[in-house]
C-alpha positions in Angstrom: 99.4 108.7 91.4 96.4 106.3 92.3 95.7 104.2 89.8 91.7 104.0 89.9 89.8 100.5 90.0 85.7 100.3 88.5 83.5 98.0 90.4 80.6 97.1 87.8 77.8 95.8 89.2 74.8 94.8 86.3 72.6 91.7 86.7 71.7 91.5 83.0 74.7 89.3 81.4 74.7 90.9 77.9 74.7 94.4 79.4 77.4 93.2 82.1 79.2 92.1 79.2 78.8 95.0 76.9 79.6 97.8 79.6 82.7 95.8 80.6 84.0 96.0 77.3 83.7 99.0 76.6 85.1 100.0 79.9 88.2 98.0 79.1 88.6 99.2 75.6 88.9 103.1 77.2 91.8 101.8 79.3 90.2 101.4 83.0 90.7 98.9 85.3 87.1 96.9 86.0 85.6 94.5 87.9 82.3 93.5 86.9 79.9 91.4 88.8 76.3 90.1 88.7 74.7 90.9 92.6 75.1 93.6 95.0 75.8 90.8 97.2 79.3 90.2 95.2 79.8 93.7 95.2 79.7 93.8 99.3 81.9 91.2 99.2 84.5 92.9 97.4 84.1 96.4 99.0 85.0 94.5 102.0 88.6 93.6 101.6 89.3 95.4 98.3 89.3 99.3 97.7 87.8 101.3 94.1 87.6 104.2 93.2 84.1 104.1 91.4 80.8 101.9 91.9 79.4 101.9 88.6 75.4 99.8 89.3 72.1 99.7 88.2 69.2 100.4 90.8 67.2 97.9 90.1 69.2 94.8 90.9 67.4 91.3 92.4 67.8 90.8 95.9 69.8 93.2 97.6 68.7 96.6 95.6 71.2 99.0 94.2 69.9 101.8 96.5 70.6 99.2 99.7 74.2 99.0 97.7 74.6 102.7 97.0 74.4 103.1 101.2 76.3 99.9 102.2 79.1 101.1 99.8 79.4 104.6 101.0 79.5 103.2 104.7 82.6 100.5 103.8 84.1 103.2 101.9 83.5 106.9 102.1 85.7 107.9 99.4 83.7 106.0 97.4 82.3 107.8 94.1 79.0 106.7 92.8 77.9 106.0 88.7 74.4 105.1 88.6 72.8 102.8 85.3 69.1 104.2 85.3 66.2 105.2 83.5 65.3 107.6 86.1 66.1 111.3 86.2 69.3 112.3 87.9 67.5 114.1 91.2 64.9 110.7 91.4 68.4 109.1 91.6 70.0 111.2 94.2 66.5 111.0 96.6 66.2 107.5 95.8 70.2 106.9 97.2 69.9 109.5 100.0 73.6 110.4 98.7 75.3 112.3 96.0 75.3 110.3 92.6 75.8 110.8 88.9 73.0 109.1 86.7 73.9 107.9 83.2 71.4 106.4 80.9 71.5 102.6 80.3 71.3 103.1 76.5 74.6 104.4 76.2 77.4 104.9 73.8 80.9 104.0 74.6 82.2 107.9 74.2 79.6 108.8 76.5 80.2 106.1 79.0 84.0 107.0 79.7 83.3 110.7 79.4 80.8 109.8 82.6 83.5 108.0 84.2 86.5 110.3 83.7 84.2 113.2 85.2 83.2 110.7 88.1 87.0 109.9 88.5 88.2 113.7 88.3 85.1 114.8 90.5 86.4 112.1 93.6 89.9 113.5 92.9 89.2 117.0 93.6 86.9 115.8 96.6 89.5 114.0 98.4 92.1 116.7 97.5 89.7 119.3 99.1 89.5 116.7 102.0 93.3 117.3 102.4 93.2 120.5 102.2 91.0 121.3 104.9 92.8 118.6 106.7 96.0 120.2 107.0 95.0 123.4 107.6 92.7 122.2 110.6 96.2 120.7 112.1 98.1 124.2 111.1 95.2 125.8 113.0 95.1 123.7 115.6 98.9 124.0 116.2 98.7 127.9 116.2 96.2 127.4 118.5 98.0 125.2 121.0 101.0 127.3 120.2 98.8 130.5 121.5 97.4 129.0 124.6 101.2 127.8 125.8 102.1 131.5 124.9 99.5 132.8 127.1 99.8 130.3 129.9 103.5 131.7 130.1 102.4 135.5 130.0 99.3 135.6 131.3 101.2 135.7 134.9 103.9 138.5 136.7 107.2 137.4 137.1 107.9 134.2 139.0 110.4 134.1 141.9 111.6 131.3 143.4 114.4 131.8 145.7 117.4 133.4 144.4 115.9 132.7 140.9 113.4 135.3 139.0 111.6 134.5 135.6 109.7 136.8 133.6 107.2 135.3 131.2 106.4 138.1 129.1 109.8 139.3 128.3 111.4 135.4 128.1 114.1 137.1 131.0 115.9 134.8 133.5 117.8 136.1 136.2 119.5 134.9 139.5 120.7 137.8 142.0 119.3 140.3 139.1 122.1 138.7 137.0 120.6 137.9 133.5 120.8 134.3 132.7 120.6 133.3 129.1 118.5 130.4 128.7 116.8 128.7 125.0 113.4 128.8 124.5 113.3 125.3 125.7 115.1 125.8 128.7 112.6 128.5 129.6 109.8 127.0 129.0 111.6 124.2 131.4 112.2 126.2 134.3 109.3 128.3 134.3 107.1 125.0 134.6 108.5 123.9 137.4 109.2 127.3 139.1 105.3 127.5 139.2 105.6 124.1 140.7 108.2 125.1 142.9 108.8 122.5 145.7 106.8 119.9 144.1 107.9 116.6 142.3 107.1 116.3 138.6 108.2 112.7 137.2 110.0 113.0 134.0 106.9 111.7 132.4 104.9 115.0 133.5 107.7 117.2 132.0 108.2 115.0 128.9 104.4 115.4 128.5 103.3 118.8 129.8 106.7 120.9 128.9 108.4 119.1 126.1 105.4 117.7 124.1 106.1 114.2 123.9 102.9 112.2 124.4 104.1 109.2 123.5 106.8 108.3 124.9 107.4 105.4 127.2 109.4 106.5 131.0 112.4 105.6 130.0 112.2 107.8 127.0 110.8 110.0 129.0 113.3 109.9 131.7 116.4 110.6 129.1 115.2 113.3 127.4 113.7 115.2 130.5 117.5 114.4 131.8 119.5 116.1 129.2 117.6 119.4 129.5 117.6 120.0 133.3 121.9 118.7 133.2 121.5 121.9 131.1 119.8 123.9 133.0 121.9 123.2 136.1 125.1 124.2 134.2 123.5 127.5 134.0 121.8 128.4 136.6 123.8 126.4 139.8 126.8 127.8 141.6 128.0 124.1 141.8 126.3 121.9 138.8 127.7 118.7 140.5 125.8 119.2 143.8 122.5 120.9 142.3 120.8 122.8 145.2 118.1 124.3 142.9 117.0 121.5 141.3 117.5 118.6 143.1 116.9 114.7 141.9 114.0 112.7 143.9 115.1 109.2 143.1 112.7 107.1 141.6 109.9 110.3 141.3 111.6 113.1 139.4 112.8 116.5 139.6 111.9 119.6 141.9 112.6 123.1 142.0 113.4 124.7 145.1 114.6 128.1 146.8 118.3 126.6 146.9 120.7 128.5 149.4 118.3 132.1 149.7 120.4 134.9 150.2 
């Protein structure tokens, strides 16, 4: 579990010093410092869970803080030390921020905190949330349009060999050939391609999903699957007249010996 760090940012030394301690006593891990400018500094190569600053700050203002922090670090959850109400606060930041009054007690200070803490929790837990399921919907939906790209056509013939997309059937001289998903998925690819040369890259890509692999990665795993295929669907896997090896460009499907 994280383990959140404060950034305290207070010009006025005794209040610097009085909010730090009190922040401390309650058990949370602080950083206080005099300038917005420091605080930039930090928010730069260091990450915290909670800005805790004033607004009115010399130099740099904390409003000018409150938008430089949220741009270094989005997760970022705001405390603001104010005399102002908490919507002049929020207009004044152009972001979402919880105002606590400078004339504070200690209670009331980490109560402030522990809801600013819990509130960025259950923000960035949300943000996971929503994160996964927009990859579980986006893999349904690339898993849909592959379904429909193999379906949305009649059966294929290529030669001696017939495929038919919506029923996942494989057959050469009407004899049923059982084939994996994978294999299918394979052959069907390059029976729409038929006569063409697709490089193992194509296939590793296109057919089996691998984005990211390099060509000879590509070349060994595209390998493997059509030795497979040629054990099942050849008359004589060691001299392949179906799908037949280009050297140097790839693989291509063809009629083979037509009846």
């Amino acid at each position: 579990m994280e383990d959140p760090r404060l950034l305290l940012v207070e010009d006025e030394p005794n209040t610097r010093m009085r909010l730090e301690a009190q922040l401390q006593q309650a058990d949370f891990r602080v950083t206080a410092v005099a300038s917005a400018e420091q605080a930039l500094v930090l928010l730069q190569t260091e990450r915290f869970a909670l800005l805790i600053t004033g607004l009115q700050l010399q130099n740099l203002n904390g409003v000018a803080l409150l938008v430089t922090a949220r741009t270094l670090d989005p997760d970022l959850e705001v405390l603001v030390l104010t005399g102002l109400t908490h919507e002049s606060v929020c207009a004044a930041a152009n972001d979402e921020a919880t105002a606590l009054q400078q004339a504070t007690n200690a209670g009331e200070l980490e109560a402030r905190v522990q809801a600013a803490l819990e509130h960025r929790r259950e923000r960035l837990e949300r943000g996971r949330f929503f994160q996964k399921l927009s990859t579980h919907l986006h893999r349904i939906m690339e898993a849909e349009a592959t379904a429909y790209r193999n379906t949305s056509a009649g059966p294929v013939r290529v030669g001696r060999l017939e495929l038919d997309p919506l029923r996942h059937h494989v057959s050469i001289d009407r004899r049923a050939v059982p084939l994996s998903r994978g294999e299918f998925d394979l052959l069907l690819y390059m029976a729409r391609r038929n006569n063409q040369v697709l490089s193992a890259e194509i296939l590793a890509r296109e057919v089996l999903q691998y984005a990211a692999c390099s060509p000879t990665e590509a070349r060994e795993l595209v390998k493997a699957r059509i030795h497979r295929l040629r054990q099942k669907i050849e008359t004589d896997p060691h001299a392949p007249a179906m799908i037949v090896s280009i050297r140097g460009a790839g693989y291509m499907l063809t009629g083979g010996n037509e009846a």
